[in-house]
N, CA and C atoms as a LAMMPS dump frame, in Angstrom:
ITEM: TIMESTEP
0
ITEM: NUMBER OF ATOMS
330
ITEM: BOX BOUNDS ff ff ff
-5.0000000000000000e+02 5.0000000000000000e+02
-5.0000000000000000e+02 5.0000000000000000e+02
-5.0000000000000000e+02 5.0000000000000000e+02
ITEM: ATOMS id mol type element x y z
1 1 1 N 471.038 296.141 -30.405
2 1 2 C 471.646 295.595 -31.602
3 1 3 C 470.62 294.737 -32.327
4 2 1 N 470.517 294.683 -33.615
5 2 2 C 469.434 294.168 -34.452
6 2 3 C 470.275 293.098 -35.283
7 3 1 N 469.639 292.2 -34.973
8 3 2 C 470.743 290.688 -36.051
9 3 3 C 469.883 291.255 -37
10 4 1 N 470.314 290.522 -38.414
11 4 2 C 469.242 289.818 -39.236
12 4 3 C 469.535 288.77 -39.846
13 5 1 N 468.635 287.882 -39.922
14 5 2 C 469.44 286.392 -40.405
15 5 3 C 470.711 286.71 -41.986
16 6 1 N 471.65 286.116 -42.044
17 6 2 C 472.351 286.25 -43.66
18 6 3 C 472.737 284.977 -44.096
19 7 1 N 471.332 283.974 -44.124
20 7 2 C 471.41 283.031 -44.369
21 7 3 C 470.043 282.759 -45.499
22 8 1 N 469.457 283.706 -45.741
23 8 2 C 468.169 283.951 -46.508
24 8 3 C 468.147 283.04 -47.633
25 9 1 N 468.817 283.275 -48.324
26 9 2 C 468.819 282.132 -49.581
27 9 3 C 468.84 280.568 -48.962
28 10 1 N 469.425 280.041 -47.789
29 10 2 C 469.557 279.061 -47.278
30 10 3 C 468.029 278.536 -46.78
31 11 1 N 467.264 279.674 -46.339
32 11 2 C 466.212 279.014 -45.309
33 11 3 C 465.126 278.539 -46.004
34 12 1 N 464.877 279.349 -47.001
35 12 2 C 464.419 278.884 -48.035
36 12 3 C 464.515 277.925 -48.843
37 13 1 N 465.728 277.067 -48.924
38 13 2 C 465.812 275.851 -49.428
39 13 3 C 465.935 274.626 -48.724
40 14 1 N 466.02 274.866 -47.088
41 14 2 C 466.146 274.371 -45.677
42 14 3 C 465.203 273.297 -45.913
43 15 1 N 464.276 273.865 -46.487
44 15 2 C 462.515 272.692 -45.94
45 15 3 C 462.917 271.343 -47.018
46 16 1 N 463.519 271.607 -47.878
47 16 2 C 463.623 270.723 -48.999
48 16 3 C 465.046 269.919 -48.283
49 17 1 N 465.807 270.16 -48.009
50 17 2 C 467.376 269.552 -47.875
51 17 3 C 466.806 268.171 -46.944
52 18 1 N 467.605 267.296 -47.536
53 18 2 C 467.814 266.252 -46.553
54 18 3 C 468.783 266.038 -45.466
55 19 1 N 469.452 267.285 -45.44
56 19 2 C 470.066 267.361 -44.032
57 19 3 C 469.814 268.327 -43.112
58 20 1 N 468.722 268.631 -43.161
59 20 2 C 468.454 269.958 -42.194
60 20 3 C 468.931 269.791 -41.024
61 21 1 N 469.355 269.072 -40.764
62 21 2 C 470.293 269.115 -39.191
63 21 3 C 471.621 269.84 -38.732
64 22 1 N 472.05 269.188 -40.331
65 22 2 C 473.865 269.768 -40.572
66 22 3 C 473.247 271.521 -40.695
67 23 1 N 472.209 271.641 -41.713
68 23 2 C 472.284 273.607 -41.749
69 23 3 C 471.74 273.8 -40.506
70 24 1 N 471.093 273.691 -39.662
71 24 2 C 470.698 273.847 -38.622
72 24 3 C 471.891 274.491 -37.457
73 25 1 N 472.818 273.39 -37.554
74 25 2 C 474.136 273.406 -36.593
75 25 3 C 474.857 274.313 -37.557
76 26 1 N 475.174 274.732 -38.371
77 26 2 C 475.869 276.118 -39.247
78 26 3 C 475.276 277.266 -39.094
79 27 1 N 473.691 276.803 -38.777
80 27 2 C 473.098 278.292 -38.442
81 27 3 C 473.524 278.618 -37.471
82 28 1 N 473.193 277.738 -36.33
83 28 2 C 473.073 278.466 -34.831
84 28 3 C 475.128 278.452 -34.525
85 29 1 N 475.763 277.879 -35.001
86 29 2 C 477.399 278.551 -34.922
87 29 3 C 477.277 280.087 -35.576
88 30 1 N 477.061 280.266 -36.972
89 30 2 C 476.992 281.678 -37.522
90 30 3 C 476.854 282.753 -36.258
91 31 1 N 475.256 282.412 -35.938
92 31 2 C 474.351 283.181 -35.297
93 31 3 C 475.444 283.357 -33.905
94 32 1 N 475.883 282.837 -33.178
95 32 2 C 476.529 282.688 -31.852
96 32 3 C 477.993 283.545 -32.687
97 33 1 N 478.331 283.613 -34.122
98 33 2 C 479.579 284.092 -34.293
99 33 3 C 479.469 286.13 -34.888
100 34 1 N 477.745 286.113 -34.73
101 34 2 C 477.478 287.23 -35.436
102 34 3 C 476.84 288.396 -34.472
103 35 1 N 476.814 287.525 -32.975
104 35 2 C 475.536 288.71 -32.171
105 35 3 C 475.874 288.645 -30.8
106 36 1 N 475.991 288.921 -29.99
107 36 2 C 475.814 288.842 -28.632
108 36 3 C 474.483 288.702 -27.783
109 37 1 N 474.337 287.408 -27.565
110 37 2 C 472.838 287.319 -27.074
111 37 3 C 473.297 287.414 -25.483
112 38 1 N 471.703 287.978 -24.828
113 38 2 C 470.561 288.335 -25.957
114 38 3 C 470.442 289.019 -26.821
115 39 1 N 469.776 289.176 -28.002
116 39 2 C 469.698 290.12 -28.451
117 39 3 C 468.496 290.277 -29.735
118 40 1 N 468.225 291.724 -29.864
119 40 2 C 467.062 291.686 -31.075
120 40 3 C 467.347 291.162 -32.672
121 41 1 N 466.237 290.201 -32.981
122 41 2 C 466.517 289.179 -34.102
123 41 3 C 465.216 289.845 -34.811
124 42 1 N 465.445 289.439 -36.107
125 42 2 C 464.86 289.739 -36.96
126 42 3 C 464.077 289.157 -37.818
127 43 1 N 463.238 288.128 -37.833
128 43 2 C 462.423 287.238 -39.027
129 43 3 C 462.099 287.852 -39.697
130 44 1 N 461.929 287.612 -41.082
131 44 2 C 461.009 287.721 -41.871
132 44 3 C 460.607 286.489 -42.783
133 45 1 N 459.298 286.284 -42.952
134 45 2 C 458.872 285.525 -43.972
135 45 3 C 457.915 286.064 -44.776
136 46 1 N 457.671 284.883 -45.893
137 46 2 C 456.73 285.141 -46.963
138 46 3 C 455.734 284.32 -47.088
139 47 1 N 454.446 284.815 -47.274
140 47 2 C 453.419 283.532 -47.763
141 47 3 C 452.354 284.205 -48.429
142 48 1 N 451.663 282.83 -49.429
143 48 2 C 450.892 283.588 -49.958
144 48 3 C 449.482 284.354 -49.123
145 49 1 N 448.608 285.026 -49.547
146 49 2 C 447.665 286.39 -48.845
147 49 3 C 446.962 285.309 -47.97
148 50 1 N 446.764 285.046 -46.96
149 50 2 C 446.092 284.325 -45.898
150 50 3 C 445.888 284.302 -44.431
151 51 1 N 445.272 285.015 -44.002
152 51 2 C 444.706 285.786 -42.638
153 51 3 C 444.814 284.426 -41.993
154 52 1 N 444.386 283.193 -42.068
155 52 2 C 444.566 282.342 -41.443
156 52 3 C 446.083 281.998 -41.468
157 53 1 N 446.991 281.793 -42.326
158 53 2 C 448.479 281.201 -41.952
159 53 3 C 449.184 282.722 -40.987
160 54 1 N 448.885 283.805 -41.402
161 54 2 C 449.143 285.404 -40.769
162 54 3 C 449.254 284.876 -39.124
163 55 1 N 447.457 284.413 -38.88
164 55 2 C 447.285 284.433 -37.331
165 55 3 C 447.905 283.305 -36.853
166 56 1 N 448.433 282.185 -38.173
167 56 2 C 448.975 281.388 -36.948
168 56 3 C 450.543 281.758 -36.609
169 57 1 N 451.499 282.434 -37.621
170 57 2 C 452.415 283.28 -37.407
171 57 3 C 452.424 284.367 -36.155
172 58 1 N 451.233 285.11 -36.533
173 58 2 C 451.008 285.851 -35.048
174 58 3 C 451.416 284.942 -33.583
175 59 1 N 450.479 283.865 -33.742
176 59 2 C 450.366 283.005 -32.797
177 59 3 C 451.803 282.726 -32.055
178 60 1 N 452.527 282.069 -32.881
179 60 2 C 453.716 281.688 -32.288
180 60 3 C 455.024 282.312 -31.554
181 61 1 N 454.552 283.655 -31.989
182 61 2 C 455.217 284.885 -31.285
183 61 3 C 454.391 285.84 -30.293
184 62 1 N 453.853 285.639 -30.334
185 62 2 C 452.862 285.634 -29.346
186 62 3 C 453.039 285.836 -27.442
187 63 1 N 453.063 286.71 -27.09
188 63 2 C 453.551 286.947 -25.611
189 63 3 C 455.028 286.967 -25.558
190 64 1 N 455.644 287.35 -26.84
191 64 2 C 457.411 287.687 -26.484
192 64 3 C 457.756 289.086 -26.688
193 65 1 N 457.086 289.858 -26.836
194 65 2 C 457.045 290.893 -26.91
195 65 3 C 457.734 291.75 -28.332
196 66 1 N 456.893 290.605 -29.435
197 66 2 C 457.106 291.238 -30.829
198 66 3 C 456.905 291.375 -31.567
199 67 1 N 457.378 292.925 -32.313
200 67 2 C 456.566 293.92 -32.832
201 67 3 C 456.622 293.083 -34.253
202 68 1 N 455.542 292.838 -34.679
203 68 2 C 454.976 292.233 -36.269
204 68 3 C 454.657 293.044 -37.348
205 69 1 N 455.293 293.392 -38.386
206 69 2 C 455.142 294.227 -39.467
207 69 3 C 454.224 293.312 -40.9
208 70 1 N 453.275 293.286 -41.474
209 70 2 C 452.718 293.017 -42.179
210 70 3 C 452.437 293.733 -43.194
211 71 1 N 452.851 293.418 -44.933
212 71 2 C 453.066 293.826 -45.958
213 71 3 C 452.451 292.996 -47.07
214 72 1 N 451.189 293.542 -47.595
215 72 2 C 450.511 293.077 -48.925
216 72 3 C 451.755 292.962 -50.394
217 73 1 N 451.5 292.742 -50.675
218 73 2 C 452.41 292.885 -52.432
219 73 3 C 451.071 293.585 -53.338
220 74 1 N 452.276 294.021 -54.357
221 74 2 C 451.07 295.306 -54.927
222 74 3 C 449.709 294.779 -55.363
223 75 1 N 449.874 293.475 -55.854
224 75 2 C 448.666 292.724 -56.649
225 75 3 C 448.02 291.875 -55.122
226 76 1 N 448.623 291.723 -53.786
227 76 2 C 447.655 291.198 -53.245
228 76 3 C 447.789 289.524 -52.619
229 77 1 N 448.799 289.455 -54.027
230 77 2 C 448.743 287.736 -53.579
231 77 3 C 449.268 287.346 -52.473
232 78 1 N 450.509 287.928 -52.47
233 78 2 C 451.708 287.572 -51.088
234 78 3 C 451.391 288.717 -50.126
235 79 1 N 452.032 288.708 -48.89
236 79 2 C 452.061 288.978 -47.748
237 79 3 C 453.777 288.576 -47.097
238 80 1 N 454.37 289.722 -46.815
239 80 2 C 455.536 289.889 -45.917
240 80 3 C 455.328 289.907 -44.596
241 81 1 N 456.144 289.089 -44.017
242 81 2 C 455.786 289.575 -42.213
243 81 3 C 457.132 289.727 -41.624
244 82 1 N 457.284 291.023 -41.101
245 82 2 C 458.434 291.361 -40.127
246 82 3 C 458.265 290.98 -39.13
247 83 1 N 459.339 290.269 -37.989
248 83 2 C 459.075 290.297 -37.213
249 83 3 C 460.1 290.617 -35.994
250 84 1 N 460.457 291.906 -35.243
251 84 2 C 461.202 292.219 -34.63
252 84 3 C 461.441 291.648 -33.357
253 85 1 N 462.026 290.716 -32.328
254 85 2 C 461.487 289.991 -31.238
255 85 3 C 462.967 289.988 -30.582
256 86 1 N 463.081 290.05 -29.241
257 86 2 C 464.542 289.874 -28.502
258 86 3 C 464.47 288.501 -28.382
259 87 1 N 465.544 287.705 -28.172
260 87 2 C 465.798 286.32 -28.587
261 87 3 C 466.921 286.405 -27.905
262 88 1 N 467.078 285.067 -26.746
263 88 2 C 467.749 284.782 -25.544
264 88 3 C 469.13 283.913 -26.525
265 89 1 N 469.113 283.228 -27.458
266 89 2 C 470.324 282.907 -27.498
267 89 3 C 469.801 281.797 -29.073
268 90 1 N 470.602 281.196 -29.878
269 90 2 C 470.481 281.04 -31.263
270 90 3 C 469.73 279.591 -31.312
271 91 1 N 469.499 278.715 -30.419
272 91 2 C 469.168 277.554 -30.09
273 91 3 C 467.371 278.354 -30.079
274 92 1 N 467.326 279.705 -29.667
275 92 2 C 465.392 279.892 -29.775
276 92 3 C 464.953 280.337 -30.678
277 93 1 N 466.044 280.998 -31.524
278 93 2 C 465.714 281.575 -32.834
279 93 3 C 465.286 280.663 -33.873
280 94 1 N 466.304 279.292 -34.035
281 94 2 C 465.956 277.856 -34.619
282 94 3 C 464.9 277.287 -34.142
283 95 1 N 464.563 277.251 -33.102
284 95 2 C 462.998 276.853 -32.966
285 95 3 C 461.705 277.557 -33.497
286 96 1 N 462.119 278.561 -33.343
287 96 2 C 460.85 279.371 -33.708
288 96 3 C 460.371 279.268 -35.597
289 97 1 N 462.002 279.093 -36.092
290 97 2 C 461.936 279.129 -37.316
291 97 3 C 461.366 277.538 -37.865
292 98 1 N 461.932 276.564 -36.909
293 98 2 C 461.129 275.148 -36.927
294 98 3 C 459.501 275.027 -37.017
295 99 1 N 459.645 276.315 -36.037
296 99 2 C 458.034 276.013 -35.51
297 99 3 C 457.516 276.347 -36.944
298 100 1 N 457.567 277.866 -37.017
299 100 2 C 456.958 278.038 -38.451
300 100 3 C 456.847 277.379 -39.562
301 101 1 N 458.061 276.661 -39.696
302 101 2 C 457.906 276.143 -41.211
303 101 3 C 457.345 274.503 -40.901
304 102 1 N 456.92 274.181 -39.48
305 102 2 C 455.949 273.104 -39.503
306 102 3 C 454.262 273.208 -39.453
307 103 1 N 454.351 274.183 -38.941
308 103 2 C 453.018 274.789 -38.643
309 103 3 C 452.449 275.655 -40.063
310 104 1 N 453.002 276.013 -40.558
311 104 2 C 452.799 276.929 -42.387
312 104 3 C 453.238 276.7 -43.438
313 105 1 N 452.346 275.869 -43.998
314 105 2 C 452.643 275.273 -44.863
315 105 3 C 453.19 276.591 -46.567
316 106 1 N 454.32 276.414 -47.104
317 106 2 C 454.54 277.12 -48.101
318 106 3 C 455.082 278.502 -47.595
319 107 1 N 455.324 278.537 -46.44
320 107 2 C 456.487 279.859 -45.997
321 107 3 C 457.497 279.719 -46.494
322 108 1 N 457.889 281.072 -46.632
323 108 2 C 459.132 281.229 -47.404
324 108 3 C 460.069 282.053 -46.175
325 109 1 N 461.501 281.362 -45.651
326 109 2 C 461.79 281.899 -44.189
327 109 3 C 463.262 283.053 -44.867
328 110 1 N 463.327 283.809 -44.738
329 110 2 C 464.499 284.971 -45.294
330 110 3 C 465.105 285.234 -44.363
């Protein structure tokens, strides 16, 4: 079974909110009301073209066994990254998405 987050418009405005705690705890209820973990989750983010923010994305997924899809935009600037990964329960999915958007600066989390 393949989640995918349906909170996209949200995560994206996540970094800015001054309550990221309260969406945090709405995510991971959703997520626990939408999937049966474990189960395969779905990231994707956006950033602009940068082999260095890429590898540190790579990085953090890194030994979980997941498959990373990487996508130029036609002109070059941006960069899409899929990222397909099994995910033990909605409390690791929120971390990971923490991790990223502390570690990369100007991700965009969908």
């Amino acid at each position: 079974m393949l989640t995918k987050c349906i909170f996209a418009e949200y995560l994206v405005i996540m970094n800015t909110a001054p309550d990221q705690d309260e969406f945090y705890k709405k995510l991971k209820a959703q997520l626990y009301d939408t999937a049966l973990w474990p189960t395969e989750y779905l990231y994707k983010f956006i950033i602009k073209t940068d082999s260095h923010k890429i590898a540190v994305i790579d990085a953090i997924f890194d030994n979980l066994g997941a498959v990373i899809q990487t996508t130029e935009s036609k002109n070059g600037k941006y960069t899409s990254i899929s990222i397909n990964v099994l995910m033990l329960n909605p409390d690791v999915v929120i971390e990971k998405y923490k991790e990223v958007a502390e570690k990369v600066e100007g991700v965009i989390s969908l």
